[in-house]
BAFI-3210 file (N, C-alpha, C; in Angstrom, 3 decimals, decimal comma, padded with zeros to 6 digits):
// residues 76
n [1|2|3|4|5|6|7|8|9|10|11|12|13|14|15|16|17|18|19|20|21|22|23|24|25|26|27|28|29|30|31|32|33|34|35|36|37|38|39|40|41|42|43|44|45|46|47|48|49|50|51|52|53|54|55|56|57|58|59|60|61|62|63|64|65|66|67|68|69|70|71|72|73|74|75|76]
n.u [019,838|020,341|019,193|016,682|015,987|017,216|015,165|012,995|013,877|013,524|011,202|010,061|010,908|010,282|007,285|007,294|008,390|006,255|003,878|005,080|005,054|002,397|001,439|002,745|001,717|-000,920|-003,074|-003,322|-005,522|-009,550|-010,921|-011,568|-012,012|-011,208|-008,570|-008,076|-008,867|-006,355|-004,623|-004,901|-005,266|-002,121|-001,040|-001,704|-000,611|001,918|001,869|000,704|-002,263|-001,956|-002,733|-004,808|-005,235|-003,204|-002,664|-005,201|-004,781|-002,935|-003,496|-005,593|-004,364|-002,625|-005,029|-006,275|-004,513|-004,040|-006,682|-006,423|-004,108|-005,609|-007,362|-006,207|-004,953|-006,533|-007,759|-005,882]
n.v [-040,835|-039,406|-036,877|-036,947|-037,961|-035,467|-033,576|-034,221|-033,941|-031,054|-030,157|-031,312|-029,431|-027,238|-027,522|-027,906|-025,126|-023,657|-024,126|-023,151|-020,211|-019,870|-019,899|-018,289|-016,100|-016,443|-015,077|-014,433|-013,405|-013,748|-011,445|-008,553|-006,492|-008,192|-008,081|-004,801|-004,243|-005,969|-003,943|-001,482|-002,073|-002,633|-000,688|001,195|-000,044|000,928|003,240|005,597|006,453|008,143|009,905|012,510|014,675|016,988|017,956|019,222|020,467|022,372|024,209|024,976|026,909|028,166|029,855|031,294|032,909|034,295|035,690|037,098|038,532|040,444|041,868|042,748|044,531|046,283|047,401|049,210]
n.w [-030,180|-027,863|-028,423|-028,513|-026,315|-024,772|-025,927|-024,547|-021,521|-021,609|-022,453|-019,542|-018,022|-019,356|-018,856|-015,982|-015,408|-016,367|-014,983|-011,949|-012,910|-013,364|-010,811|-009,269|-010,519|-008,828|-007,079|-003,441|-001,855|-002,070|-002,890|-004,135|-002,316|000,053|-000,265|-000,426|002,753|003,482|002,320|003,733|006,564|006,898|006,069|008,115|010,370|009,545|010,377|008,418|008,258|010,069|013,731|013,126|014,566|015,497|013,286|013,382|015,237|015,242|013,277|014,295|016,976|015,072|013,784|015,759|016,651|014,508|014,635|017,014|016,693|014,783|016,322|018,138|016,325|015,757|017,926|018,612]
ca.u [018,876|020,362|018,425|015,339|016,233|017,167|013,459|012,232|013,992|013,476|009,455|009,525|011,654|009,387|006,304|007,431|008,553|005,074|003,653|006,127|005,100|001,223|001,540|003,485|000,484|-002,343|-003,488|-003,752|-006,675|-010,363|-011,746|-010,777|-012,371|-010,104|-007,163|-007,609|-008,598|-005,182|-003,657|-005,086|-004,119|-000,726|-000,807|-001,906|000,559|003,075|001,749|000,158|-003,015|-001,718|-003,964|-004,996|-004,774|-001,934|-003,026|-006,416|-004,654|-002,375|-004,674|-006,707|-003,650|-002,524|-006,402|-006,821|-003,420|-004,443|-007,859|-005,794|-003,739|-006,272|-008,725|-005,058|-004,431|-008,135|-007,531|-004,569]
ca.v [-040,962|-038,305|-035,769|-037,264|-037,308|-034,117|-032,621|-034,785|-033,385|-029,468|-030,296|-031,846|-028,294|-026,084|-027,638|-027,265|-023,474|-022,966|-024,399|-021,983|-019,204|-020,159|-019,906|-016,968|-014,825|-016,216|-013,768|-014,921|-013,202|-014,073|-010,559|-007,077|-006,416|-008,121|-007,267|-003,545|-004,382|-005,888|-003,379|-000,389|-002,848|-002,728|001,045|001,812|-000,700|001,410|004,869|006,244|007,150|008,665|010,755|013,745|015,689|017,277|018,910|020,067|021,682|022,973|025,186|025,923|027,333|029,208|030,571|031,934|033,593|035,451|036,582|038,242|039,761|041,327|042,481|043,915|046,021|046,723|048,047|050,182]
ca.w [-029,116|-027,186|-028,859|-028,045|-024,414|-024,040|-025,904|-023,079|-020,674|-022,204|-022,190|-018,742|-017,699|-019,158|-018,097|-014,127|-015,303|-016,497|-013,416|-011,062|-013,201|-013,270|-009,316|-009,183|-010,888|-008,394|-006,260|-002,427|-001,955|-002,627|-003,787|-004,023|-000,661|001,125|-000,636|-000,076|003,682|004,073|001,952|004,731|007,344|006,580|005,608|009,249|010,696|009,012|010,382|007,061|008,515|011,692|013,835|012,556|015,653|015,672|012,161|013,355|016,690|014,685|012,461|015,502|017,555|014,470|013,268|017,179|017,094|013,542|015,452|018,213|015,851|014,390|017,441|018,834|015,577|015,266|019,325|018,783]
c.u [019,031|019,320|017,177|015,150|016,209|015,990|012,752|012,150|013,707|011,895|009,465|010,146|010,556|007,956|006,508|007,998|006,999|004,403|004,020|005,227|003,520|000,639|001,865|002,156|-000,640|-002,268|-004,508|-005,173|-008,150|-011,193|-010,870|-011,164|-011,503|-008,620|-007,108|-007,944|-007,144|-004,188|-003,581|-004,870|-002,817|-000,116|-000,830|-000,818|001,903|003,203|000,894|-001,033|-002,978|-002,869|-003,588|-004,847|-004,272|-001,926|-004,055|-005,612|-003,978|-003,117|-005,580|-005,853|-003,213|-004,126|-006,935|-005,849|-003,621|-005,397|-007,325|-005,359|-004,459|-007,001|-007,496|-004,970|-005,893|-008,289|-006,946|-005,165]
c.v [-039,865|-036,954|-035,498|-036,649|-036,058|-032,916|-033,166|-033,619|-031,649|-029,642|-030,301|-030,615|-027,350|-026,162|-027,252|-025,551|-022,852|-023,144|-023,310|-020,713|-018,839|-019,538|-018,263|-015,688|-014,965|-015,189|-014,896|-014,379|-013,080|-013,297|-009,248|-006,612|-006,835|-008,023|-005,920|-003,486|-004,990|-004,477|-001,957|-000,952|-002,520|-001,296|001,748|001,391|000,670|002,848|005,547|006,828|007,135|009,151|012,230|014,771|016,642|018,152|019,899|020,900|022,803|024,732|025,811|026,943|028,615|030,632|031,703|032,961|034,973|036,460|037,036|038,902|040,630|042,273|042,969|045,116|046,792|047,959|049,074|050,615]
c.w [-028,077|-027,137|-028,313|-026,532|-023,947|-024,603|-024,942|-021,968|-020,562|-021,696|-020,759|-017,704|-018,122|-018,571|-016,422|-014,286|-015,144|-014,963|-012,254|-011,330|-013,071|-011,653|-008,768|-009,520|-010,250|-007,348|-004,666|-001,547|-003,181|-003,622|-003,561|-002,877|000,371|000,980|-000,330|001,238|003,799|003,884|003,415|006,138|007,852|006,564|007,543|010,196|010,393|009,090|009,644|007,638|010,050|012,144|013,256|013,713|015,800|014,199|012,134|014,469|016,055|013,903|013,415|016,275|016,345|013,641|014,714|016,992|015,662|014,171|016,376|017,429|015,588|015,817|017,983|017,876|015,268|016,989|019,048|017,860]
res [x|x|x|x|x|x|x|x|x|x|x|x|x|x|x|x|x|x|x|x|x|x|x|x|x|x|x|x|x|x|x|x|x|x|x|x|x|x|x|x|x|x|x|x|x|x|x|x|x|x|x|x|x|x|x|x|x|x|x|x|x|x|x|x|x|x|x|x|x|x|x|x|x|x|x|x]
***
């Protein structure tokens, strides 16, 4: 009778695994819409799309400093 018991207990083990595991793969959001709103959310939270600023000045400060160069050696 043991035997019995313990395919019981094996069944009544893997059924609550499946269950667990069933759970484990839903997806807490409703659509892909608001999954990739959290995901950019989260991304911004975390810096990722800093400002750009600081890249455009950049390029502007160095693109001015080429055009002097030149209009100096174009002078001399």
């Amino acid at each position: 009778m043991s035997g019995l018991s313990n395919s019981a207990a094996d069944l009544v083990a893997l059924e609550a695994y499946a269950a667990r595991a069933g759970a484990a793969m839903a997806c807490v959001y409703s659509s892909s819409a608001e999954l990739d709103a959290a995901l950019i959310a989260e991304r911004r939270a975390a810096g990722v799309y800093g400002p750009r600023r600081h890249r455009y000045a950049l390029a502007t400060v160095a693109g001015l400093a080429a055009g002097l160069t030149v209009v100096i050696l174009l002078i001399v």
